[in-house]
C-alpha positions as CSV (number, residue, x, y, z in Angstrom):
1,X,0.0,0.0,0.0
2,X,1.4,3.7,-0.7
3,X,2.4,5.6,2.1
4,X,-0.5,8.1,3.5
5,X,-0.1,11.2,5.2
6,X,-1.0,11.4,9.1
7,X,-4.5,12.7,8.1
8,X,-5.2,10.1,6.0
9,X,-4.1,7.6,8.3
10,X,-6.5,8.6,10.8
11,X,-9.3,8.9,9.3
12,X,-8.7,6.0,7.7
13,X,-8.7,4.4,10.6
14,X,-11.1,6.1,12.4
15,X,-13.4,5.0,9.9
16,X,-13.0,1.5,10.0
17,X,-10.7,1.0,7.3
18,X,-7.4,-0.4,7.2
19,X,-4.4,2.4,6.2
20,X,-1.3,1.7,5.4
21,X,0.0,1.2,9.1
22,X,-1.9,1.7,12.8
23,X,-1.5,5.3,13.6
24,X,0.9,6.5,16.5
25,X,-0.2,9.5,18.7
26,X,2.0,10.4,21.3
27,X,1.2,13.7,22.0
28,X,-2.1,14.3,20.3
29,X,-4.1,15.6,23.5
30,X,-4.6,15.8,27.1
31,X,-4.9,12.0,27.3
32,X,-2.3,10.8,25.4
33,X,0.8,13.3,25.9
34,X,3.4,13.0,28.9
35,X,3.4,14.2,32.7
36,X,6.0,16.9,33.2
37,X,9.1,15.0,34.7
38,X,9.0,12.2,32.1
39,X,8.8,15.0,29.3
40,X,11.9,16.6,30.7
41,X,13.4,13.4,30.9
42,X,12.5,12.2,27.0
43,X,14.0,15.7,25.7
44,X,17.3,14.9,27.4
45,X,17.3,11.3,26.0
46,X,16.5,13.3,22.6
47,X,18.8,16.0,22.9
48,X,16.1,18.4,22.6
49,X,16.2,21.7,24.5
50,X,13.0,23.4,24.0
51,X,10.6,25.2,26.5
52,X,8.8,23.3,28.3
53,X,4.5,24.8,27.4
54,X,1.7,23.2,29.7
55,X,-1.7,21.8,27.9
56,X,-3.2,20.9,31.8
57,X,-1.9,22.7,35.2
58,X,-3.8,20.9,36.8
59,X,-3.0,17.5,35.6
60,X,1.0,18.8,35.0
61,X,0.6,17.5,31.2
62,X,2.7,19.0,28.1
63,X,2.5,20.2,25.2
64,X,5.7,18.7,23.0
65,X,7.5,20.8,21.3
66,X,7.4,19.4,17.4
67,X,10.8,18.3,17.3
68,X,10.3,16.0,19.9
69,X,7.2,14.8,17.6
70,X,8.8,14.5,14.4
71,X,11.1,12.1,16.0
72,X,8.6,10.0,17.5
73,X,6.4,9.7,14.0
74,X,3.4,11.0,16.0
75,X,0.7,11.5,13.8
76,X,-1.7,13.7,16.1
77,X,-1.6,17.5,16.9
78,X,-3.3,19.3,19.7
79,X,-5.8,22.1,19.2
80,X,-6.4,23.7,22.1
81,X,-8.2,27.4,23.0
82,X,-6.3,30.3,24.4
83,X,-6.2,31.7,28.4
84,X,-9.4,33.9,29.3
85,X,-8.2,38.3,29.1
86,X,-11.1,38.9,31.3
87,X,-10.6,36.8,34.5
88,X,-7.3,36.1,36.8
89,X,-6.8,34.0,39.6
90,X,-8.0,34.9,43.1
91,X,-4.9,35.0,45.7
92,X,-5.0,31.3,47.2
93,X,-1.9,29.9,49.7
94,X,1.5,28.5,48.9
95,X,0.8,25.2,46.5
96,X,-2.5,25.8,46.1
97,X,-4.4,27.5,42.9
98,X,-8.2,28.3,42.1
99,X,-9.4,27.4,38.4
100,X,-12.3,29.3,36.1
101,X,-14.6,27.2,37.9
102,X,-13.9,28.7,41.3
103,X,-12.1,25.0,42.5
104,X,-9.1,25.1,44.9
105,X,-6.5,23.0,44.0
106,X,-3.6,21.8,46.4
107,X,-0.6,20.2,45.5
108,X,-0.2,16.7,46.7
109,X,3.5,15.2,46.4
110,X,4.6,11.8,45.8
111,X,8.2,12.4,45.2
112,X,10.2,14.9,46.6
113,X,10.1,16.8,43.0
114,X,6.9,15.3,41.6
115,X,3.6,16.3,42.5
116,X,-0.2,16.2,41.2
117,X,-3.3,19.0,41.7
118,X,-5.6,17.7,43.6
119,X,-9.2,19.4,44.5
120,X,-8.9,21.3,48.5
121,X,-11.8,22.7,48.5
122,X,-15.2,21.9,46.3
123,X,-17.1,24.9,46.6
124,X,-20.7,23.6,46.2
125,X,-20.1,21.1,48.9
126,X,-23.1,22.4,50.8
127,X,-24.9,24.1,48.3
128,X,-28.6,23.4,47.3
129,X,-30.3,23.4,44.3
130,X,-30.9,27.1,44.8
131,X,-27.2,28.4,45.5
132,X,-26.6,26.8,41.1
133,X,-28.4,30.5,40.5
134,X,-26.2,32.3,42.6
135,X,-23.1,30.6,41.8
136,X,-20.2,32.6,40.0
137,X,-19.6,30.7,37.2
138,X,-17.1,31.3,34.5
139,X,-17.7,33.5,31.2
140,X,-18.2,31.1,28.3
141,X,-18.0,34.0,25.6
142,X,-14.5,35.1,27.2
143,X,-13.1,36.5,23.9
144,X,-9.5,34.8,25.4
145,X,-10.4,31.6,24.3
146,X,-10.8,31.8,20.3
147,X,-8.2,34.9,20.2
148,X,-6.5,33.7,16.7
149,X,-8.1,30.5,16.4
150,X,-9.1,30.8,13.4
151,X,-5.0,31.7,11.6
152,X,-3.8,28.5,14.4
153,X,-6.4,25.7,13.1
154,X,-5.9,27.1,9.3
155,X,-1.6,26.6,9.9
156,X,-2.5,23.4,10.8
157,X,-4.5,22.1,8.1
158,X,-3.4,23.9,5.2
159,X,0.7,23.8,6.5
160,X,0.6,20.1,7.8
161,X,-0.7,16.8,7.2
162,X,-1.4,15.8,10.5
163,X,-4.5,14.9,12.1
164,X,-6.2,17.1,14.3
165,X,-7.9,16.7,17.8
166,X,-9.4,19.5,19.1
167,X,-10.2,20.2,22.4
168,X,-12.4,23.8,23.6
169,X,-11.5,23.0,27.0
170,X,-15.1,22.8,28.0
171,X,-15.2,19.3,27.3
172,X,-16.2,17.1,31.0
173,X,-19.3,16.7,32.7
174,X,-19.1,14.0,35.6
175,X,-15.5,15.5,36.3
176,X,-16.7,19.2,36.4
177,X,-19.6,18.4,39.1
178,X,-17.8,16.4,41.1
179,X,-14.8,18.8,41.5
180,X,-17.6,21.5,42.1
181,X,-19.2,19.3,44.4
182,X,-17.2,17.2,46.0
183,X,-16.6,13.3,45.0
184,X,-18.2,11.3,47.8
185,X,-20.9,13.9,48.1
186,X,-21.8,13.7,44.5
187,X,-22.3,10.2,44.6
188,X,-24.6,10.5,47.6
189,X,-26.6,12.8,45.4
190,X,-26.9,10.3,42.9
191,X,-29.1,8.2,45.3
192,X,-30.3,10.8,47.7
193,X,-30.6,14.0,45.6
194,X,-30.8,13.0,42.1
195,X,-32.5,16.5,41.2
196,X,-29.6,18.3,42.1
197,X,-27.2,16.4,40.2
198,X,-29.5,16.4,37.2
199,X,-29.7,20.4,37.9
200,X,-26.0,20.6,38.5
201,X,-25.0,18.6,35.2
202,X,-27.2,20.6,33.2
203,X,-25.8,23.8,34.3
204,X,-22.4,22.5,33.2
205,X,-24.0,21.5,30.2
206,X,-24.8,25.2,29.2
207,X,-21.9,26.6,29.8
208,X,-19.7,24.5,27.7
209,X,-22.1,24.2,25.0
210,X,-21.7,28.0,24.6
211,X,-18.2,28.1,25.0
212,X,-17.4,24.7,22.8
213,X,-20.1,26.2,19.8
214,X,-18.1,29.5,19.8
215,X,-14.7,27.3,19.4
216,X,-16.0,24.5,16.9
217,X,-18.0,27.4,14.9
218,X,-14.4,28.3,13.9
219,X,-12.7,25.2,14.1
220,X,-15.5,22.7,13.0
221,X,-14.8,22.2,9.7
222,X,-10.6,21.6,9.9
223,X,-10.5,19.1,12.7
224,X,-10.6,15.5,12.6
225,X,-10.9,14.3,15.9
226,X,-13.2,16.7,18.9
227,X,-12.1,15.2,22.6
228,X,-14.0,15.0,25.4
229,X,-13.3,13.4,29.0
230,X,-15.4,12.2,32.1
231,X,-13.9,9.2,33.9
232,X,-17.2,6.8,34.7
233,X,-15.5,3.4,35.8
234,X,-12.8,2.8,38.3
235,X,-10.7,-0.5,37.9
236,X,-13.5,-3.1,38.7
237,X,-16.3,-1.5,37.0
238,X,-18.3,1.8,36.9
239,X,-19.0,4.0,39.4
240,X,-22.1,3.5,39.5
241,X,-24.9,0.9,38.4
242,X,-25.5,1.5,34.6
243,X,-29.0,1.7,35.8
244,X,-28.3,5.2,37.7
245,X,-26.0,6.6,34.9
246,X,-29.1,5.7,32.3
247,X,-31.1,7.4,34.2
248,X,-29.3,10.6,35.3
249,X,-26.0,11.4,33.4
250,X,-26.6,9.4,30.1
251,X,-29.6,11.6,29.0
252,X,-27.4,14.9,29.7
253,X,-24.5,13.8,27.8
254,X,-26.7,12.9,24.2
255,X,-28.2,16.4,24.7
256,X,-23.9,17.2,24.8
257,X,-22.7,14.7,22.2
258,X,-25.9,15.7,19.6
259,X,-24.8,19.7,20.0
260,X,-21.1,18.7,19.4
261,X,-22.2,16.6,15.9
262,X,-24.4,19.6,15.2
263,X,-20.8,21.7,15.0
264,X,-18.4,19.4,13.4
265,X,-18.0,16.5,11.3
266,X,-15.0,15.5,13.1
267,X,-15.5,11.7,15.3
268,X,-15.9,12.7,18.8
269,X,-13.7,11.1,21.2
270,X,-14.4,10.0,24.4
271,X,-11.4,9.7,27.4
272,X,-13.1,7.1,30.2
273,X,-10.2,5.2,32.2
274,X,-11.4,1.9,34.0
275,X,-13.0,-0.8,33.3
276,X,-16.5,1.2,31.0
277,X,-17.4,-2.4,29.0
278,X,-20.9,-2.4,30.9
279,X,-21.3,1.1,29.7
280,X,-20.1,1.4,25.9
281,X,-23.8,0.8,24.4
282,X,-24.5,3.6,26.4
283,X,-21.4,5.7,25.0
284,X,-22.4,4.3,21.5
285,X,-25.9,5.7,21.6
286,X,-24.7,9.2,22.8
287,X,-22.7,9.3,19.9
288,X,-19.4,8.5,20.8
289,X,-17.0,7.1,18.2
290,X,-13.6,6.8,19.7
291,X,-13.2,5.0,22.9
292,X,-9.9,6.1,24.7
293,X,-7.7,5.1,26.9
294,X,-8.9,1.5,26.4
295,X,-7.3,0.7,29.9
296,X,-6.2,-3.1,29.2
297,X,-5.6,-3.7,33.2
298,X,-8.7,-2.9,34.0
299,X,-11.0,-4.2,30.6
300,X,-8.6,-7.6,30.6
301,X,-10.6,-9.3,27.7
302,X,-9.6,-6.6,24.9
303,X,-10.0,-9.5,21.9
304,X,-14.0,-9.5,23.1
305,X,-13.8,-5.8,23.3
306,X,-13.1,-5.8,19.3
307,X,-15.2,-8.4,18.7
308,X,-18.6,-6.9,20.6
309,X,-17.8,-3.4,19.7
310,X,-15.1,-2.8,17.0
311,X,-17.6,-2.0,14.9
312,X,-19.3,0.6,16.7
313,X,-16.4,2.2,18.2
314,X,-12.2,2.9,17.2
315,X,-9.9,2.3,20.2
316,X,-7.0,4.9,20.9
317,X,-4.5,3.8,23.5
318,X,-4.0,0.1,25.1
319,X,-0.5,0.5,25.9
320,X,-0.5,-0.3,29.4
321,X,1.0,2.1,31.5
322,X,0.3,0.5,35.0
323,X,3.3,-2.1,34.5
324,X,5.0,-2.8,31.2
325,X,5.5,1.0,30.1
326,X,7.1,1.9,33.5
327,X,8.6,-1.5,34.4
328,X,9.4,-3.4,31.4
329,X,12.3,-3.9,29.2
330,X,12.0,-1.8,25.6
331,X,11.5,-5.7,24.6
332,X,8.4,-6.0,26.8
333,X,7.5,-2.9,25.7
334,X,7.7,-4.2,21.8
335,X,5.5,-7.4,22.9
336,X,2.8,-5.2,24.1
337,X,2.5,-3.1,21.4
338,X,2.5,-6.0,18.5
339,X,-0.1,-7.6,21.1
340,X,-2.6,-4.6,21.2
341,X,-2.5,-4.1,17.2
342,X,-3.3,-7.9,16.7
343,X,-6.2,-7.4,19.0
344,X,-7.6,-4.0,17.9
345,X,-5.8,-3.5,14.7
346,X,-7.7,-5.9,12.2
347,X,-10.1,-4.1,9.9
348,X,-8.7,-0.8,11.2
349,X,-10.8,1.0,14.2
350,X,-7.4,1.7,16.0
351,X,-5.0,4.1,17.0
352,X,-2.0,3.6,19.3
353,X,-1.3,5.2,22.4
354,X,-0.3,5.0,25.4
355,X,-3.3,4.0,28.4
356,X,-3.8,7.9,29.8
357,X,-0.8,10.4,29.9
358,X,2.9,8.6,30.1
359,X,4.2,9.3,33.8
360,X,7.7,10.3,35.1
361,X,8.5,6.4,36.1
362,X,8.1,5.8,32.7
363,X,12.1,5.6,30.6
364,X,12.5,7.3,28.1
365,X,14.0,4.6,26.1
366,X,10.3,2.5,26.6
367,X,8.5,5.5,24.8
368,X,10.9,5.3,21.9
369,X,10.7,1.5,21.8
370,X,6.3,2.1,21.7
371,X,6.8,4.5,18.9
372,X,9.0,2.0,16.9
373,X,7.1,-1.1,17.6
374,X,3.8,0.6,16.2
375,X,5.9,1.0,13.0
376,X,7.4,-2.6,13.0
377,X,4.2,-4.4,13.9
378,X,1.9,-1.8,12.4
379,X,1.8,-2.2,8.9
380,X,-1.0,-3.2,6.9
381,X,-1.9,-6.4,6.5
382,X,-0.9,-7.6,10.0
383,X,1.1,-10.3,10.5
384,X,-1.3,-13.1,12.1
């Protein structure tokens, strides 16, 4: 088969049809780029001295500078919005930081040097349904946010033939109202005040609809790939019974995922770590196309997980980052990859990636040795 451009690739992937080789993204988005200290660690291994830019404080992921890219073969570029001009941080304590949203954020160390946000203070831990009026919540329309959109999506579709995921940074649900409200509390609600969650979610609801239409009305008709993100499933299985998320969060997000396919043509990806196999009907009915990370440690049967829904959904990730990326030899690391594509490469439907953002335990020699194995074992037809 000719050799396709990274577009191609993608979408040819993406829709179920077999390119010339799996595509690599490394890079491509909030879920699939690396954690701060295992960035800084790749660029030495690489030689690379570039600034280091931030796609997530909060979750301390990176944006890679395209040199770094071009030498992995990374297929995917980021799109992401600009900072708000009409809103700045309120003063907060040493460590600490308060988002658009009006969450606190502490820093919580597990290293010496390494260290991840986590929520301090949820500021509608008490609230009732009434105090959702009152709240202060952020400005949608913030002109910030498309500020030369338009001339950064055009440079990369008309300058590059990568594929593009976008991202308006309005793109959780779940994740937004429990950070607002408070984990363990939100659950509660879910059983003893399912009115305010319902309330809550569909607040959220409006305010990224207004801020992701204003993004995808400039970006809609460039991008390939639109990302969104609400983790629903810990390692065992949901959070909750199917039959609560049916009833309360699943009708929310297809009033979400129908205004995103409104906007865009692009597939609409959706970022769920854990084990989500009793929920993916659910996911495909919203509208979802692209099920990522595909977290192999947690799903453990990933040849039914082609079988039952490979030709609903495309899988981006399955390169387990719990135990071979950070503890296995670049050998293991090669095993794992030719693995994955023989399970979710057939017919196309896949993308490689790592499972969720590459942390600082992880070498940087395993990273190259994923990158090259999705070359080696990628190519179309797969070796049986």
């Amino acid at each position: 088969m000719a050799e396709m451009t990274s577009r191609e690739r993608v979408v040819a992937a993406l829709s179920h049809q077999e390119p010339d080789r799996v595509p690599l993204d490394i890079g491509g988005g909030l879920s699939t780029t690396l954690v701060v200290e295992g960035y800084e660690n790749l660029k030495k291994h690489f030689g690379v001295e570039a600034e280091t830019k931030m796609l997530s404080k909060i979750y301390r992921m990176v944006r890679l500078d395209e040199k770094v890219m071009e030498r992995l073969g990374a297929d995917v570029r980021p799109l992401h919005p600009g900072p708000p001009v009409n809103w700045t941080p309120p003063p907060s304590e040493p460590d600490t930081f308060i988002d658009i949203w009006g969450v606190k954020f502490k820093a919580v160390y597990y290293t010496e040097t390494s260290f991840y946000y986590e929520v301090a203070e949820p500021p509608l831990k008490e609230a009732d349904i009434n105090d959702l009026e009152k709240y202060p919540w952020p400005d949608p329309c913030d002109p910030g946010y498309t500020a030369g959109l338009d001339d950064r999506v055009k440079a990369l579709y008309e300058d590059t033939d990568y594929a593009i995921m976008a991202d308006s940074g309005f793109k959780a649900l779940w994740e937004e109202a429990y950070q607002l409200r408070g984990f363990e509390q939100l659950l509660t609600d879910l059983i003893m005040n399912p009115g305010f969650v319902t309330a809550l979610l569909e607040r959220i609801l409006e305010i990224n609809m207004e801020a992701t239409g204003r993004f995808l009305d400039i970006v809609g008709d460039y991008i390939q790939v639109f990302r969104t993100a609400d983790d629903m499933a810990a390692q065992e299985g949901p959070l909750m019974s199917p039959k609560t998320y049916r009833e309360i969060i699943k009708p929310v997000y297809k009033k979400w995922y129908d205004f995103i396919r409104s906007k865009t043509g692009a597939k609409i990806f959706y970022h769920s770590d854990g084990n989500v196999v009793d929920l993916l009907d659910d996911f495909i009915e919203n509208g979802a196309d692209i099920l990522n990370p595909v977290q192999v440690s947690a799903i453990g049967d990933v040849d039914a997980l082609k079988r039952d829904f490979g030709d609903r959904l495309a899988f981006w990730g399955g390169i387990d980052t719990q135990k071979v990326m950070p503890y296995g030899t670049p050998e293991e690391v090669g095993n794992e990859v030719k693995q994955r594509i023989q399970e979710l490469g057939a017919g196309g439907g896949y993308v490689l990636s790592s499972v969720h953002a590459i942390q600082p335990d992880v070498p940087p020699e395993n990273i190259v040795a994923m990158a090259e194995a999705c070359r080696k074992f990628g190519r179309y037809p797969l070796e049986s």
